[in-house]
N, CA and C atoms as a LAMMPS dump frame, in Angstrom:
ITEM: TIMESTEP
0
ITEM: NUMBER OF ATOMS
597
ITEM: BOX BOUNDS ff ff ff
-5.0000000000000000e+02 5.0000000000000000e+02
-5.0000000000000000e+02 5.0000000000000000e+02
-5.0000000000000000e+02 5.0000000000000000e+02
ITEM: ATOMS id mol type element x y z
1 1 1 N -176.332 -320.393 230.982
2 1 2 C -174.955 -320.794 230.752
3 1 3 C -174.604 -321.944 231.687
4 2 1 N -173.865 -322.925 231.361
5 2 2 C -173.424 -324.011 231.993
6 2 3 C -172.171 -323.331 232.716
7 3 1 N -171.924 -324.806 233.635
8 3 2 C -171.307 -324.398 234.696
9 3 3 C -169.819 -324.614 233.721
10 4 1 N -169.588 -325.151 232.933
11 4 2 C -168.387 -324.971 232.187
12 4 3 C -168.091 -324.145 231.196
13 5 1 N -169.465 -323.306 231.264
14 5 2 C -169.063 -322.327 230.358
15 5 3 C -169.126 -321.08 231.059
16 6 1 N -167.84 -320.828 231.174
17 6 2 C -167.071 -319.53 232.128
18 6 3 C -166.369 -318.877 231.669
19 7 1 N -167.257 -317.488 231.79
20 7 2 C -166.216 -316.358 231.208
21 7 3 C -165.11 -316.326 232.791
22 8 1 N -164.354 -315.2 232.194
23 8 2 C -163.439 -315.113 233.273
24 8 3 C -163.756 -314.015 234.062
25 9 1 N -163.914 -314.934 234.04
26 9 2 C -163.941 -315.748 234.744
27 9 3 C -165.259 -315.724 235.291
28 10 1 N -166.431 -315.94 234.206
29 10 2 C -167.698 -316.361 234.988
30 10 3 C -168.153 -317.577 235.695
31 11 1 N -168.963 -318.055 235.578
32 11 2 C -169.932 -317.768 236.734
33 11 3 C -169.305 -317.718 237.914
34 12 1 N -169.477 -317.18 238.596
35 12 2 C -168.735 -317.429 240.54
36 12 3 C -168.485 -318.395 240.617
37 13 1 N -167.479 -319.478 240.827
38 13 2 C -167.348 -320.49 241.715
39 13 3 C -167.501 -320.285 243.375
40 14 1 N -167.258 -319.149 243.384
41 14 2 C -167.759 -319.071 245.18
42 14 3 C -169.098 -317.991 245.587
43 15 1 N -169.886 -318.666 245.68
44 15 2 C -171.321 -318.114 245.158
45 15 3 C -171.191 -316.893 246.626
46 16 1 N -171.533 -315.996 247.143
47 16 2 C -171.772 -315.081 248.041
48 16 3 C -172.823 -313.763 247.939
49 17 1 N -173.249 -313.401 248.852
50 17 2 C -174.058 -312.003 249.037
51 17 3 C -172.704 -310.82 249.632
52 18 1 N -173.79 -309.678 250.036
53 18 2 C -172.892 -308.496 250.052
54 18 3 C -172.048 -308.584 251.689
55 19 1 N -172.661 -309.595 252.095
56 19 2 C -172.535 -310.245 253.987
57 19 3 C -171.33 -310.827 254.001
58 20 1 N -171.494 -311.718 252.272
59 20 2 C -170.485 -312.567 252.398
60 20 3 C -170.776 -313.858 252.675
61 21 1 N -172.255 -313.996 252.676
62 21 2 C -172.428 -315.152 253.204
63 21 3 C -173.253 -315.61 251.978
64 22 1 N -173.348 -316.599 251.416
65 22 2 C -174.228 -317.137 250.05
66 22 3 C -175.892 -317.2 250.381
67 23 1 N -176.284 -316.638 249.162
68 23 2 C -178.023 -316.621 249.186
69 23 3 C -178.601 -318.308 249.919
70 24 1 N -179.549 -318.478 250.606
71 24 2 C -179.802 -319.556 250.838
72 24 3 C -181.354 -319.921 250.16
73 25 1 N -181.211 -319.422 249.007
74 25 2 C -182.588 -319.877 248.709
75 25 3 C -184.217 -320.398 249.089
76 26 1 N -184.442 -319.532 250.198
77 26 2 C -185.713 -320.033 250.873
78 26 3 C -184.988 -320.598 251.824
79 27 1 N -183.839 -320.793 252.331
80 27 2 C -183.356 -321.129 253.659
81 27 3 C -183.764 -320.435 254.855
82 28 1 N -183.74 -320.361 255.898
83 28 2 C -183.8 -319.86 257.206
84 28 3 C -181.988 -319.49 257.023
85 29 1 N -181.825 -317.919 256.831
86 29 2 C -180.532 -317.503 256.91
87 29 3 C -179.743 -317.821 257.72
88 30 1 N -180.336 -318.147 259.153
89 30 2 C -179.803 -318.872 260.352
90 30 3 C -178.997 -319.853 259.996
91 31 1 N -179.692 -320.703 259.208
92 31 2 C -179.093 -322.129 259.417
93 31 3 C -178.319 -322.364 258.236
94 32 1 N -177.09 -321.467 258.796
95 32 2 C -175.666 -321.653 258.162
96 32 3 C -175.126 -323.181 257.559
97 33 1 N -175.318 -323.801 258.016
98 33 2 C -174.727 -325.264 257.62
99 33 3 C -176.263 -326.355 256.871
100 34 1 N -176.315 -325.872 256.34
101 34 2 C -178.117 -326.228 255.912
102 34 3 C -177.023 -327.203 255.025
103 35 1 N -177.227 -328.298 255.357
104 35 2 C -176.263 -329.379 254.289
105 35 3 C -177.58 -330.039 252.927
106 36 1 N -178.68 -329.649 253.183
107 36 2 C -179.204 -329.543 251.596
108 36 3 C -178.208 -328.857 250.603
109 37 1 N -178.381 -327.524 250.896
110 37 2 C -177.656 -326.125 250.113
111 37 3 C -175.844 -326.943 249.865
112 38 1 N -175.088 -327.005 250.982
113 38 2 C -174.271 -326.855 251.062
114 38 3 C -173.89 -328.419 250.436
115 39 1 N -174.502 -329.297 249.924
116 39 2 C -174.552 -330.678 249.242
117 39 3 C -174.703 -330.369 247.425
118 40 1 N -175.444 -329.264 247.083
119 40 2 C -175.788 -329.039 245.849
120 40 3 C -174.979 -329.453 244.889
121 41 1 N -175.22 -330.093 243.893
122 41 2 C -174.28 -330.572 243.166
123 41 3 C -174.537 -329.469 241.351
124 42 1 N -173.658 -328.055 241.801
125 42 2 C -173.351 -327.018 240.932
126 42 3 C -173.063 -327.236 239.754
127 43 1 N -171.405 -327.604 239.678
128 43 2 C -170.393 -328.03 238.823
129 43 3 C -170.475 -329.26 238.01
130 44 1 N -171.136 -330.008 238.501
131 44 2 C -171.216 -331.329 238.357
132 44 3 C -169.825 -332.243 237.645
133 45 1 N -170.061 -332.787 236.362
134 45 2 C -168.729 -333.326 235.888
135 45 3 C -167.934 -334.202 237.137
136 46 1 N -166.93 -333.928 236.672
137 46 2 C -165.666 -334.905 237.211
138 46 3 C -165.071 -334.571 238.607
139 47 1 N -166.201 -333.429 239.314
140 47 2 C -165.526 -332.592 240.522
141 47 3 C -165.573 -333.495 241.566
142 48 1 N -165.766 -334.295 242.278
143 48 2 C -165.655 -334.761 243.542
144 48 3 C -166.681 -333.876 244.268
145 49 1 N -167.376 -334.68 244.837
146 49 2 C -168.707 -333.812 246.147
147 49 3 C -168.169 -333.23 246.904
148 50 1 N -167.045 -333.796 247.457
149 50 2 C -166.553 -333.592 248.592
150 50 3 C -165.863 -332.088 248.624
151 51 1 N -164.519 -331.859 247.145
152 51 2 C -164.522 -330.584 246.65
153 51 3 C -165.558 -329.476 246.672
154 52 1 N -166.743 -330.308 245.975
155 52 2 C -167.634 -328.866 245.856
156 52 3 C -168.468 -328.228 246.916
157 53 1 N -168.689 -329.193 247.974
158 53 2 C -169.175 -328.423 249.199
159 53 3 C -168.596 -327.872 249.494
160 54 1 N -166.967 -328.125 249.911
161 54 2 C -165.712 -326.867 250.158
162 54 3 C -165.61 -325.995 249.673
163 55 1 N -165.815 -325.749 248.32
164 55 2 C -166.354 -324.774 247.368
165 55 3 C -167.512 -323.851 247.979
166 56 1 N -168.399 -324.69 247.844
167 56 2 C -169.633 -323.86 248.965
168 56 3 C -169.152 -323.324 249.863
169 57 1 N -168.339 -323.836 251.123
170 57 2 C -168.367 -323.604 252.434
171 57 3 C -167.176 -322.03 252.32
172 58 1 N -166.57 -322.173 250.974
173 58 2 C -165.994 -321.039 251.094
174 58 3 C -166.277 -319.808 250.155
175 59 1 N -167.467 -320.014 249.805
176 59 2 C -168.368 -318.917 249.58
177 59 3 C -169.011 -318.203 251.013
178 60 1 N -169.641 -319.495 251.308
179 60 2 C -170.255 -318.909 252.784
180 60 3 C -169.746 -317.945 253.775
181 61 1 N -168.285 -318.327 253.968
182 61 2 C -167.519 -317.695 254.759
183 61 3 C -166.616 -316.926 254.321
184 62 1 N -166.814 -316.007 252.81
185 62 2 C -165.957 -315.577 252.09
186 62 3 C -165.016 -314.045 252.991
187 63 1 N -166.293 -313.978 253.925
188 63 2 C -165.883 -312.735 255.025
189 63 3 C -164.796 -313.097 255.928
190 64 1 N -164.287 -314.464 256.48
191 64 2 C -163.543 -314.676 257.44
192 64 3 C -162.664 -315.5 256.364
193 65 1 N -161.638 -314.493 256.704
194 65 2 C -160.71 -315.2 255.564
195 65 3 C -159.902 -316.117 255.888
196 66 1 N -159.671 -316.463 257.181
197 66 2 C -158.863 -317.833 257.573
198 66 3 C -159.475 -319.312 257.315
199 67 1 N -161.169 -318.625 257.547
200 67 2 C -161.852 -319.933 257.35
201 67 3 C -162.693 -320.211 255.748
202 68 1 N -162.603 -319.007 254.965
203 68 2 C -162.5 -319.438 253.572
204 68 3 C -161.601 -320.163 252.93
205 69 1 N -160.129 -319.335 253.443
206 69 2 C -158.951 -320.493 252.751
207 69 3 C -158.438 -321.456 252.967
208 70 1 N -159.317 -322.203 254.211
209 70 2 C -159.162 -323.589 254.857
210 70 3 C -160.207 -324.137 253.577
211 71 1 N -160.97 -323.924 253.423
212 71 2 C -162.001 -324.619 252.647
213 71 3 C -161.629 -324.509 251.258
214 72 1 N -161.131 -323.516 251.103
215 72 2 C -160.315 -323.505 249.472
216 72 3 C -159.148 -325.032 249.638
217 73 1 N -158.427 -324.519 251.063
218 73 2 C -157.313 -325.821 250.893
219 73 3 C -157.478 -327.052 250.651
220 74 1 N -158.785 -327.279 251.664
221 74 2 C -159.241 -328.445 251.682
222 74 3 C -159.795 -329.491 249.971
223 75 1 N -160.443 -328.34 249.218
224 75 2 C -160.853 -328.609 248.175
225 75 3 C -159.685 -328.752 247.091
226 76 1 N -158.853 -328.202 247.818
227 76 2 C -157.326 -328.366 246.616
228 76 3 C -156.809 -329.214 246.896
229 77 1 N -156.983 -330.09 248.335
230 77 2 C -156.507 -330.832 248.61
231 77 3 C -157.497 -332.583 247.894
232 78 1 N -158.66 -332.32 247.788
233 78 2 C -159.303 -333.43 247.659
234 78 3 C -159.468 -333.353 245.988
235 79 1 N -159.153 -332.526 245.152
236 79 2 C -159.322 -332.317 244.001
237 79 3 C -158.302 -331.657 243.526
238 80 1 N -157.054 -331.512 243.181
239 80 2 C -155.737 -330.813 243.009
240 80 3 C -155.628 -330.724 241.695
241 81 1 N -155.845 -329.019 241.247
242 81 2 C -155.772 -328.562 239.489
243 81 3 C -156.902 -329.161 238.751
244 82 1 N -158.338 -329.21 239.69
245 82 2 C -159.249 -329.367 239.254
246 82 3 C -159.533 -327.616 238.834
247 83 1 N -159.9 -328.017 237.642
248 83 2 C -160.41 -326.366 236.748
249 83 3 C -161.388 -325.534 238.088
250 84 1 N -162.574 -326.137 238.188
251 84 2 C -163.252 -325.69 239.373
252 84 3 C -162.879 -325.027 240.397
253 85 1 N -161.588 -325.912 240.816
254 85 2 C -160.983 -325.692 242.443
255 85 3 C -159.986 -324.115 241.961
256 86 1 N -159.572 -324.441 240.908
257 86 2 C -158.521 -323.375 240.595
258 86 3 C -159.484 -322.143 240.342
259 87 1 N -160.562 -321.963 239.458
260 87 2 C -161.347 -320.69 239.474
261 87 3 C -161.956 -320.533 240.762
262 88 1 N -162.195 -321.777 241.601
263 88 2 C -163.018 -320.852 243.346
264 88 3 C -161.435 -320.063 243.453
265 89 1 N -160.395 -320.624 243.573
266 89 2 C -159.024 -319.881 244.293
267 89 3 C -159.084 -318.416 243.248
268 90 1 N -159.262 -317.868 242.374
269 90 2 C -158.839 -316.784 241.399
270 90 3 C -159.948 -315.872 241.636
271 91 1 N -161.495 -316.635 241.524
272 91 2 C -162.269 -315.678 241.859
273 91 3 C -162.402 -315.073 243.508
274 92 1 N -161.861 -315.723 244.236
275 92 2 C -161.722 -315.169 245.683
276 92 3 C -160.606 -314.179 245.834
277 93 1 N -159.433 -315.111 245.729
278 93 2 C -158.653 -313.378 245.584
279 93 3 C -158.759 -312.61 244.586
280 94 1 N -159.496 -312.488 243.514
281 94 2 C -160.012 -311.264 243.021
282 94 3 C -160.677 -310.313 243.553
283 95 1 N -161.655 -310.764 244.018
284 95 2 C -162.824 -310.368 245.051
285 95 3 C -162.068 -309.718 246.479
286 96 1 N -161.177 -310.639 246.757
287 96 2 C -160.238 -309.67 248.221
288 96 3 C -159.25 -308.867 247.624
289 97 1 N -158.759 -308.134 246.239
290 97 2 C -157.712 -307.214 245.596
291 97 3 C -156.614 -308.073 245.933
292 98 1 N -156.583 -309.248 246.055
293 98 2 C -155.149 -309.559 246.291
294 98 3 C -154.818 -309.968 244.749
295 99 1 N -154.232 -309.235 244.177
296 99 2 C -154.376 -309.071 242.637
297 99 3 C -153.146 -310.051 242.489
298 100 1 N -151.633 -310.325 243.166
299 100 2 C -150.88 -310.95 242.554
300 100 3 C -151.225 -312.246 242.911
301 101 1 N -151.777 -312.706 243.574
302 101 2 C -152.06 -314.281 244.166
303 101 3 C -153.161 -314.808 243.064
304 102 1 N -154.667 -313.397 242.648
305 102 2 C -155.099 -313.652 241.638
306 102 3 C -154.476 -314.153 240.288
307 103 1 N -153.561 -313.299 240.127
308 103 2 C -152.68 -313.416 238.775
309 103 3 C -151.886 -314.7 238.713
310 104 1 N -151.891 -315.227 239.652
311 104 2 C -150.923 -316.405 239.726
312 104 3 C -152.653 -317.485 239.187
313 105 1 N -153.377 -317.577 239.973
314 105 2 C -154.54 -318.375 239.494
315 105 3 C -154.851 -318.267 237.772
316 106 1 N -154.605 -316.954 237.391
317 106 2 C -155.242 -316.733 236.048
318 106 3 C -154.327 -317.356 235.458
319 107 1 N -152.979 -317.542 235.408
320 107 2 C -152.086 -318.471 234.739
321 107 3 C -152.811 -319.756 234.912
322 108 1 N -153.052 -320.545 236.133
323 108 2 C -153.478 -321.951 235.781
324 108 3 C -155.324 -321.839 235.516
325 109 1 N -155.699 -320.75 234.822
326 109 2 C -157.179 -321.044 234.61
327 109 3 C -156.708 -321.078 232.694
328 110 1 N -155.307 -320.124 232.522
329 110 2 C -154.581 -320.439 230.872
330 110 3 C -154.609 -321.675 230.459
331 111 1 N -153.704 -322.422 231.561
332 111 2 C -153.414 -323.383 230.94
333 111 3 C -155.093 -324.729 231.096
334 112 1 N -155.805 -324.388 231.746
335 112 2 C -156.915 -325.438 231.714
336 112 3 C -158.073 -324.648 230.301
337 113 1 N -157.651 -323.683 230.075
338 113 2 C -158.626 -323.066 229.304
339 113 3 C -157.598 -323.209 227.645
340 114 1 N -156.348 -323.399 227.52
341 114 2 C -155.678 -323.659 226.675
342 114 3 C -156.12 -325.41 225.955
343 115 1 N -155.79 -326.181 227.407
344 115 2 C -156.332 -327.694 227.077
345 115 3 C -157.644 -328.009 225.828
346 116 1 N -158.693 -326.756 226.759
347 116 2 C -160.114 -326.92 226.455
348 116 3 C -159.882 -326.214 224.309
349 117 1 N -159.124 -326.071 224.178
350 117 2 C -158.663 -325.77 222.849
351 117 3 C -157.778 -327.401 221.871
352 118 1 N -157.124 -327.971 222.729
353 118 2 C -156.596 -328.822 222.292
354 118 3 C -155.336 -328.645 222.059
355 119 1 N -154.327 -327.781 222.567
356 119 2 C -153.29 -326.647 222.466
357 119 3 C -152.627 -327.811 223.524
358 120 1 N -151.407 -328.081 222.873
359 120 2 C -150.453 -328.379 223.807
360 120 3 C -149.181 -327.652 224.583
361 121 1 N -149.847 -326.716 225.382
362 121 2 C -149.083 -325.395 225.573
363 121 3 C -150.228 -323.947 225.975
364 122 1 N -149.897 -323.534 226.589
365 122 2 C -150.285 -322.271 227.027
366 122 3 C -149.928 -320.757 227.091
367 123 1 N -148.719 -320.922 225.971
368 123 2 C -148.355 -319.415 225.282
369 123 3 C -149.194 -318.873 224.74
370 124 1 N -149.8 -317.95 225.515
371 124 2 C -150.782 -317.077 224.207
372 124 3 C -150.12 -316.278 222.943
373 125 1 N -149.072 -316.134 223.187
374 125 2 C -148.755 -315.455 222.131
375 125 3 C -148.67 -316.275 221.001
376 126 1 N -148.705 -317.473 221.291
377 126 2 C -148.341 -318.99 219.738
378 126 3 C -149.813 -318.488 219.011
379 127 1 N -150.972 -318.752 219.665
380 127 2 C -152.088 -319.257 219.68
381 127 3 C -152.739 -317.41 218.351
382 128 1 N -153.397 -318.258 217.352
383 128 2 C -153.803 -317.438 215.856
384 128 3 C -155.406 -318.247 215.638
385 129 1 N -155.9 -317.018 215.436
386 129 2 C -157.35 -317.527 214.706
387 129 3 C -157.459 -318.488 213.769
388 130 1 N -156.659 -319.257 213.377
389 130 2 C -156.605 -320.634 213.259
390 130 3 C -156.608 -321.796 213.722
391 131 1 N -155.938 -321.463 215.017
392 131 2 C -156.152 -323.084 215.788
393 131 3 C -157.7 -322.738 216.446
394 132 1 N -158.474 -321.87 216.582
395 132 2 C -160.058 -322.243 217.224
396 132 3 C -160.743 -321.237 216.252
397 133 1 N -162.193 -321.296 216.326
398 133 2 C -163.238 -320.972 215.746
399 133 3 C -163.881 -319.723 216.638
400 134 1 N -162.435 -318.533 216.581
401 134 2 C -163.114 -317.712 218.034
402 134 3 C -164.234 -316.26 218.166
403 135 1 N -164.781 -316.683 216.11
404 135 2 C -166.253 -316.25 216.233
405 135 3 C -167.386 -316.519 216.802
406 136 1 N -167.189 -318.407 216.861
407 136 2 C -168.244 -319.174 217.668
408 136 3 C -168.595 -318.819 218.839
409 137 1 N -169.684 -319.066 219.178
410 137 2 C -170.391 -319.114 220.409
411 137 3 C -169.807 -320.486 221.538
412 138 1 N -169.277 -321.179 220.795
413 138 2 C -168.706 -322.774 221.579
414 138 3 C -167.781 -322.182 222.967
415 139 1 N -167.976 -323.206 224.527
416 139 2 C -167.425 -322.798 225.186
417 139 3 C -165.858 -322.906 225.181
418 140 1 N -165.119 -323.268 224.471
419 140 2 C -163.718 -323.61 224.424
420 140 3 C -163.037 -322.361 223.688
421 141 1 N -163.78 -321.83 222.213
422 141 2 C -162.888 -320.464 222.184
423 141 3 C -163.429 -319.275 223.305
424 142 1 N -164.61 -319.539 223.916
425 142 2 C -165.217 -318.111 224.44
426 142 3 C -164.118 -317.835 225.7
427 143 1 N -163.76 -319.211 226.642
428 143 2 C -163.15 -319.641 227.685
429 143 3 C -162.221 -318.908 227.227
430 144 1 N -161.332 -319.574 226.404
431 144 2 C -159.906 -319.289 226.286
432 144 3 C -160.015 -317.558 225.914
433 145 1 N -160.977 -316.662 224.995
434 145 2 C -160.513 -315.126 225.112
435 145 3 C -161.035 -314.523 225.877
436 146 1 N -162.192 -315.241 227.3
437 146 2 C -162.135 -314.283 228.421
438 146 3 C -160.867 -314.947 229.653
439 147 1 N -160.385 -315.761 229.376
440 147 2 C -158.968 -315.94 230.249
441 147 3 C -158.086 -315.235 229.625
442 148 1 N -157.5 -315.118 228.688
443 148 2 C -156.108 -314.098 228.14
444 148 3 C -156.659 -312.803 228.489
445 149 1 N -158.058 -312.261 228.462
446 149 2 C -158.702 -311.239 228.91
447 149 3 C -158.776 -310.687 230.234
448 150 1 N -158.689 -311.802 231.11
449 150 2 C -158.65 -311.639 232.583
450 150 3 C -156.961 -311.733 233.207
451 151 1 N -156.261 -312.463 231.868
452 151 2 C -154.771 -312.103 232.529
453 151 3 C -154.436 -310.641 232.177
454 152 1 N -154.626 -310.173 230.519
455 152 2 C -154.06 -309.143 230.683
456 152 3 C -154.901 -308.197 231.699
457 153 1 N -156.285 -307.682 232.113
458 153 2 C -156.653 -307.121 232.906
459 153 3 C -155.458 -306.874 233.979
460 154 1 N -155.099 -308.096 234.541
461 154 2 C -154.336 -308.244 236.096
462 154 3 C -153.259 -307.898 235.91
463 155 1 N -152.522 -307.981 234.651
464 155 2 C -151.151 -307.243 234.439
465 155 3 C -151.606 -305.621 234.476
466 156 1 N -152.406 -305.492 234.373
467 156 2 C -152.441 -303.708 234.26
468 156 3 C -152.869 -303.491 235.619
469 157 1 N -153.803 -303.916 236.347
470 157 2 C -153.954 -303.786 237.699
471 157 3 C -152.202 -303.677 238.749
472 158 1 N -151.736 -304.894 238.282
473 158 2 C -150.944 -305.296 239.209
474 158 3 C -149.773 -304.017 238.996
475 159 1 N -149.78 -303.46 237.796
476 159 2 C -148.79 -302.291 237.3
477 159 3 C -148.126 -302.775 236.469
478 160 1 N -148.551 -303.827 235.626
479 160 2 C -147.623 -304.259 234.65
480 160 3 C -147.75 -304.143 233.21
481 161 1 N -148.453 -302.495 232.716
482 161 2 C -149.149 -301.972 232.107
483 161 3 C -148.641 -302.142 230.674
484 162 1 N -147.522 -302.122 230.37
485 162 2 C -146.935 -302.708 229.294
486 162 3 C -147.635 -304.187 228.689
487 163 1 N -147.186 -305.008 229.132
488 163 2 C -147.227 -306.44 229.316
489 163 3 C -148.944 -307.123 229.077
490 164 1 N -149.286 -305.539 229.893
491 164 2 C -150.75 -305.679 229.814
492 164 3 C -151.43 -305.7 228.27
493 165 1 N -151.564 -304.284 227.79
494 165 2 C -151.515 -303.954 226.928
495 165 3 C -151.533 -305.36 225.891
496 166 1 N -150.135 -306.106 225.59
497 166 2 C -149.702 -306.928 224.785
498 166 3 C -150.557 -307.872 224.761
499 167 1 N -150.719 -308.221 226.122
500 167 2 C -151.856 -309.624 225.939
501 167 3 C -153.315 -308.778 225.845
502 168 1 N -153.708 -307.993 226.114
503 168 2 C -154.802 -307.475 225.823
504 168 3 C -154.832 -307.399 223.694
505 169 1 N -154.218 -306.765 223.647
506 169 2 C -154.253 -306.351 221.914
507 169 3 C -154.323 -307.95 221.52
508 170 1 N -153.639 -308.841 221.624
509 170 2 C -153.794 -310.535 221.529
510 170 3 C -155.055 -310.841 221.543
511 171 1 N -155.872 -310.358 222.463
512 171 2 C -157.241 -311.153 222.611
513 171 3 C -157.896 -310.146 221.236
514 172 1 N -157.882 -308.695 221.051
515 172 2 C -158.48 -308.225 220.139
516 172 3 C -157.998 -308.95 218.839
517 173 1 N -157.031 -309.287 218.423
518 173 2 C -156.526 -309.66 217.325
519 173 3 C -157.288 -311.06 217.02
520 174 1 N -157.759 -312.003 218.391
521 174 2 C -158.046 -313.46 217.95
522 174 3 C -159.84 -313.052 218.077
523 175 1 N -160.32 -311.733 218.293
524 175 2 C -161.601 -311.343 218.409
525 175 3 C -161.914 -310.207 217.639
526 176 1 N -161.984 -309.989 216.816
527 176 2 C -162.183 -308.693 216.151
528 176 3 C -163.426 -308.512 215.803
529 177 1 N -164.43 -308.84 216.14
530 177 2 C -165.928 -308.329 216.616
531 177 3 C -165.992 -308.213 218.144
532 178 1 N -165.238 -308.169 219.013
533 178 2 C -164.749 -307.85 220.092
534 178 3 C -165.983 -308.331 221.233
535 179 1 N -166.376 -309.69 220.75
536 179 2 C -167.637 -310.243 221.764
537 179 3 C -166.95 -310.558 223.385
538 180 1 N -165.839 -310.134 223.852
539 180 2 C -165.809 -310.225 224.753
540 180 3 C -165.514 -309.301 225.797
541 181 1 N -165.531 -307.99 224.763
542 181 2 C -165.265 -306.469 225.352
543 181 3 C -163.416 -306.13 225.511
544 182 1 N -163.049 -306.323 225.268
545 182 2 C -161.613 -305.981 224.932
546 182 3 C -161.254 -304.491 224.804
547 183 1 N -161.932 -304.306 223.62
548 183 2 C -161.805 -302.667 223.167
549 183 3 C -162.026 -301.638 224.128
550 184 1 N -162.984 -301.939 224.923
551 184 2 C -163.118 -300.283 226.172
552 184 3 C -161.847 -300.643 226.697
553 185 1 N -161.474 -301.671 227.353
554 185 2 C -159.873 -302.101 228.445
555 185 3 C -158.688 -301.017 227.273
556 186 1 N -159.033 -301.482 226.299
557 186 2 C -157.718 -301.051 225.526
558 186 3 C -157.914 -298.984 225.351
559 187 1 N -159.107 -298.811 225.694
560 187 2 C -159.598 -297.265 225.172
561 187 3 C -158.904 -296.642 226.382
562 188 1 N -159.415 -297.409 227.619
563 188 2 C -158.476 -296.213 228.585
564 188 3 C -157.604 -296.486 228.601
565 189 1 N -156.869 -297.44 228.649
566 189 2 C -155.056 -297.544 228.158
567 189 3 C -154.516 -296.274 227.371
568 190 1 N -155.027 -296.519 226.282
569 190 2 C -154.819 -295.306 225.305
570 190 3 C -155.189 -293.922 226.044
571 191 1 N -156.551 -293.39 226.87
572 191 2 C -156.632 -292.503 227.199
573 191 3 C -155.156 -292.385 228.308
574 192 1 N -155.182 -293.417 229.084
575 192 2 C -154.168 -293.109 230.25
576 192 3 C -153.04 -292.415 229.434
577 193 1 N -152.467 -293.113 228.771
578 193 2 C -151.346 -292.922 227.638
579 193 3 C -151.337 -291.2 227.389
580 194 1 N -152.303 -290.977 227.001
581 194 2 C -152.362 -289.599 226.124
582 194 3 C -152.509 -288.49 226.737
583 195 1 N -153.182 -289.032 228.611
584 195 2 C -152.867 -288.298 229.366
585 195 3 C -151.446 -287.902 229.933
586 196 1 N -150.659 -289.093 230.315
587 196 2 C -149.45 -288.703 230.916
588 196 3 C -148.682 -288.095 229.517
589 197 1 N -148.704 -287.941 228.499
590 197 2 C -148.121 -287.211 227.386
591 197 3 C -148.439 -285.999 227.506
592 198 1 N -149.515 -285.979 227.669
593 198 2 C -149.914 -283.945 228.111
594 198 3 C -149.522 -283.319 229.033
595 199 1 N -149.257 -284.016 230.174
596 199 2 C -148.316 -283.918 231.575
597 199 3 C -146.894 -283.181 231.253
């Protein structure tokens, strides 16, 4: 899979081990700042180098969180509402449960994953198996129903289980061979449901 073709919210933008610190590929683990590694050009496209090592550098340090989100800043700063920069920010606070700061990212991964449709606008609720081809395998419908997928997720996390629900059933409706897994999210909903009714 290419680096632009991201479920939701795949591939990592902030690459890490269980340390927290990113695989170094035949590196000497020591040598933290190995600026081969930390030069790699991942993302490629329209990102700025300079962004994507920051990117790197805040994988590396995904454990010290003052000095991950300097390197997130920095990269937002040298690349601002670059798609890239915005999924390193969503997949990190995912990864730390900070679920509403996540949820705020998954809105602007909508609207860059809306673009990638040709959609002038980012209401999911407008958006009908007519304006994309979202049987295809192409990365522009896959993008756009694992992002409405990863927002409603975060509405149900965050407790906004209603709301959730809504945009969840949305993605089943624009997927109904359900290639992006929708249906289990929606099964325990329903189980939750049928539990607190027996209560």
């Amino acid at each position: 899979m290419s680096p632009s073709d991201t479920s939701p919210l795949d591939p990592m933008t902030l690459d890490r081990t269980n340390s927290g610190r990113s695989e170094t590929h035949g590196h000497d683990p020591g040598d933290i700042e190995d600026d081969a590694w930390l030069s790699r050009r991942y993302y490629g496209g329209d990102l700025p180098a300079e962004a994507e090592r920051e990117l790197h550098l805040a994988g590396r340090h995904y454990c010290d969180d003052a000095t991950a989100e300097a390197h997130l800043a920095r990269a937002a700063q040298i690349a601002p509402g670059h798609r890239a920069v915005d999924l390193g920010h969503y997949k990190y606070f995912l990864y730390k449960a900070r679920l509403t700061e996540a949820l705020a990212y998954a809105h602007r991964m909508l609207e860059h994953a809306s673009a990638g449709l040709g959609l002038n606008h980012c209401d999911w609720r407008q958006v009908t198996r007519r304006h994309a081809d979202f049987d295809s395998l192409e990365p522009g419908p896959r993008v756009y129903l694992f992002t409405v997928k990863a927002l409603g997720y975060l509405h149900v996390r965050v407790g906004r289980q209603a709301e959730g629900r809504v945009i969840l059933e949305k993605v089943a409706e624009l997927d109904p061979a359900d290639r992006v897994g929708t249906r289990p999210l929606l099964a325990v909903l329903d189980r939750r449901e049928h539990d607190r009714e027996d209560d």
